[in-house]
Structure formats: C-alpha cells, structure tokens
Backbone as CSV, one residue per row, in Angstrom:
resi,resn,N_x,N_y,N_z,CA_x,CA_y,CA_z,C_x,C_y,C_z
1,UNK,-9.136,2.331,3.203,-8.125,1.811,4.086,-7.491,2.927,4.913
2,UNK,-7.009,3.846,4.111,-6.167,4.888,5.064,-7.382,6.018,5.717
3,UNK,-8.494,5.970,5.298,-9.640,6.164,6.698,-9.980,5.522,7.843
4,UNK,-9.878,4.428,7.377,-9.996,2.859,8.177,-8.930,3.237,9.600
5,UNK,-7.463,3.567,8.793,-6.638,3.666,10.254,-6.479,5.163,10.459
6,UNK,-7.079,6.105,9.719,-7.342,7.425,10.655,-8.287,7.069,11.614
7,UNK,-9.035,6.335,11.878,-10.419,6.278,12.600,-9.742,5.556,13.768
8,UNK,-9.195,4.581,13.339,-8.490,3.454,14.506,-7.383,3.872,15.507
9,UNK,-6.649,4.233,14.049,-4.992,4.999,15.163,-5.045,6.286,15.672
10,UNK,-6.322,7.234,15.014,-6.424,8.707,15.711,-5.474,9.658,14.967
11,UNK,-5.295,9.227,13.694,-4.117,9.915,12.595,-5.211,11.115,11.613
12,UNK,-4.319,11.964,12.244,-5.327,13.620,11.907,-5.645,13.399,10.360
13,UNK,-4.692,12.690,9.399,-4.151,12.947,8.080,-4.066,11.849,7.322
14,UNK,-4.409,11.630,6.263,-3.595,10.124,4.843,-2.263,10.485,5.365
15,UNK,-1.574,11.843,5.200,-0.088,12.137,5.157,0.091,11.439,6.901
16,UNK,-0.411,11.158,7.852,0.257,11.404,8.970,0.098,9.420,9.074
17,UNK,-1.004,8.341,8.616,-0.833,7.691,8.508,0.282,7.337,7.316
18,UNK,0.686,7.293,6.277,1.420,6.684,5.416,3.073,7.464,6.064
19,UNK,3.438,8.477,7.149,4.264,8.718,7.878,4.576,7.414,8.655
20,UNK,3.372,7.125,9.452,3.917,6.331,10.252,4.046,4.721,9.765
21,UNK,2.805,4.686,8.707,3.666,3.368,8.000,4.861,3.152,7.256
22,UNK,5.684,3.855,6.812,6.983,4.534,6.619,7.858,4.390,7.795
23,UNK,7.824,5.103,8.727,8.686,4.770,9.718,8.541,3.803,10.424
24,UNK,7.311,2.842,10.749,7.378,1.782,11.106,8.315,0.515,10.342
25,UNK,8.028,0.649,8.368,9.032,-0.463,7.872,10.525,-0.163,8.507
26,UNK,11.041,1.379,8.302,11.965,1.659,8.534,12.559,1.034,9.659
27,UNK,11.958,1.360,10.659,12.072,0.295,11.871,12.600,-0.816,12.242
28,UNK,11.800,-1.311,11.288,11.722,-2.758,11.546,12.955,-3.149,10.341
29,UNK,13.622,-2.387,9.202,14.578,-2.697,8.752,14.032,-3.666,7.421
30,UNK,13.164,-3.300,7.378,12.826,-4.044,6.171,13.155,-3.514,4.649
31,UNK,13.657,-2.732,4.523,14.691,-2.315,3.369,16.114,-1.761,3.749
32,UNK,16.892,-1.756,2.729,18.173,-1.583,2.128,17.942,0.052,2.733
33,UNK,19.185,0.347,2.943,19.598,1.820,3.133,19.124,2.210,1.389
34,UNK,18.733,3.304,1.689,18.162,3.966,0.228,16.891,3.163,-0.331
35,UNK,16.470,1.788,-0.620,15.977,1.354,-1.118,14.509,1.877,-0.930
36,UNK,14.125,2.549,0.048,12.480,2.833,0.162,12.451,4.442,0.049
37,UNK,13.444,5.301,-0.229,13.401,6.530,-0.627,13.385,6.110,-2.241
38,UNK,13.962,4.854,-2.664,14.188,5.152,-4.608,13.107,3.988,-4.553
39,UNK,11.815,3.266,-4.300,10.856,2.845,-4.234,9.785,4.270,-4.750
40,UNK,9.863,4.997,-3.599,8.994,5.828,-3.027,9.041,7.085,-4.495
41,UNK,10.496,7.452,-4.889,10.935,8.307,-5.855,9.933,7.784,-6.975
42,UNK,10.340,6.441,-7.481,9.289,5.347,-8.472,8.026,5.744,-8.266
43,UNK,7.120,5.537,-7.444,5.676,5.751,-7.052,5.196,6.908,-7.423
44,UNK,6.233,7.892,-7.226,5.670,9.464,-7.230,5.617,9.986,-9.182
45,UNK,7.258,9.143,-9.905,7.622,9.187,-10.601,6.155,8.956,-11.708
46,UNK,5.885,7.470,-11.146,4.102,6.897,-11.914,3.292,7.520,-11.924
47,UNK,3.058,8.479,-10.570,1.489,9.128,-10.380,1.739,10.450,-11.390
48,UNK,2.907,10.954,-11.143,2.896,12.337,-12.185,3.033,11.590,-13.861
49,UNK,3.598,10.642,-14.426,3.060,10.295,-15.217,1.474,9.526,-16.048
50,UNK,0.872,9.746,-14.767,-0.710,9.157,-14.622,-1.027,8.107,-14.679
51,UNK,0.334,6.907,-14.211,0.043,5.726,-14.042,-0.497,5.067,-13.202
52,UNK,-1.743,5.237,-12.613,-2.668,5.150,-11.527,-3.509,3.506,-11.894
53,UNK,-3.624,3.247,-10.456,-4.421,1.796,-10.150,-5.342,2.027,-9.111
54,UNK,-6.310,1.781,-9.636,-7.437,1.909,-8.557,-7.458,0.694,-7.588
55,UNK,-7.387,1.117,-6.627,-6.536,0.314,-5.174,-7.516,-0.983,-4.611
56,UNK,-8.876,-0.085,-4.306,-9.983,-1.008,-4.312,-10.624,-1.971,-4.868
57,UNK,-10.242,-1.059,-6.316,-10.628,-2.470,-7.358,-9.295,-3.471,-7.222
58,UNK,-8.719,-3.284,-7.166,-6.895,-4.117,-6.784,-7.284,-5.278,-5.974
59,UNK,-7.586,-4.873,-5.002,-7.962,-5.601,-3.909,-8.990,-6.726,-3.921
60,UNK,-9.969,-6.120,-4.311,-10.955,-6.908,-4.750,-11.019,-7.293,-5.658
61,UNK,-10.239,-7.719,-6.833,-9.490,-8.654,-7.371,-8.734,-9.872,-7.097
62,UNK,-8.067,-9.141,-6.389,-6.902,-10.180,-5.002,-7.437,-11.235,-4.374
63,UNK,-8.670,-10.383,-3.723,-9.496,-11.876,-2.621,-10.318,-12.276,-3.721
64,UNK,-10.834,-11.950,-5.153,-11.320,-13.354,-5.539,-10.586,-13.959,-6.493
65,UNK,-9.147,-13.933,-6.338,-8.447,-14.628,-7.153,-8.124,-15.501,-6.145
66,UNK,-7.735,-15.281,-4.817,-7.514,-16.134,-3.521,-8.594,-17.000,-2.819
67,UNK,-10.088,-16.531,-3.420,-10.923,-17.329,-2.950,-11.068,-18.402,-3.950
68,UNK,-10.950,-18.239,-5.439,-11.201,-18.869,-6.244,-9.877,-20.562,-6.356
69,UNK,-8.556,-19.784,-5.785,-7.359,-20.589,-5.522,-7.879,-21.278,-4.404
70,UNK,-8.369,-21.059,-3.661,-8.879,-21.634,-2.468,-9.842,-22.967,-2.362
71,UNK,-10.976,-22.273,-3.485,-12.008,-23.530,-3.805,-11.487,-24.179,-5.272
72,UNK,-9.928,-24.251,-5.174,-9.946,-25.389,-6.836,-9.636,-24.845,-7.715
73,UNK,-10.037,-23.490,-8.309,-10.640,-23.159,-9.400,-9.523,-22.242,-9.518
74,UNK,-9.490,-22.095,-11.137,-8.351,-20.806,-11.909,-8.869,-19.628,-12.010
75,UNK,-8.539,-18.586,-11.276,-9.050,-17.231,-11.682,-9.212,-16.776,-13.029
C-alpha cells in the first residue's frame, strides 16, 4: 500500500507518505486536539513491545469476511 502511493503521489518515502496522511486527517479535523498524537504514542508504544499485525494478511481477511457477508454466508 504505502508503495502503491509512493508510485502514485510521487512520495520520495513510507515517512513522507504516512506525513501526509497525517496531515491530511488533521485537516480535515477528524480528531480531538491531542487525540491522534496519544493514538499515534499507542501504535509506537505496540511496535516496541512487538505487538505487530501483518497488514496484508489483515486485509485479506477483511475482503473475505466482506465477500462472504455479501454472499449470505458467516465468515
């Protein structure tokens, strides 16, 4: 994914895309004053404790739990 929009948006960096998706929520006001710096604190907090999710597999989980909701059926 975050190759996906280096390739698209022309973002030198992972760091220079997840910048601008950052300041885009900001933007747009979609959190609480503080709330996406003590989000963000959390996230960092997980990875140095090695609480890691493999993103892809995440995902692709997601759409066939949504395809499966889709045709009827219980994931």
């Amino acid at each position: 994914m975050l190759e996906d929009q280096m390739k698209r948006g022309g973002y030198p960096t992972p760091d220079d895309v997840i910048r601008a998706g950052i300041a885009s929520v900001e933007l747009h006001g979609a959190f609480e004053p503080g709330e996406l710096d003590r989000l963000l604190a959390e996230g960092e907090a997980d990875v140095a404790a090695g609480h890691l999710h493999d993103g892809e597999a995440f995902f692709r989980q997601l759409d066939e739990s949504s395809a499966a909701r889709r045709q009827g059926r219980t994931p």
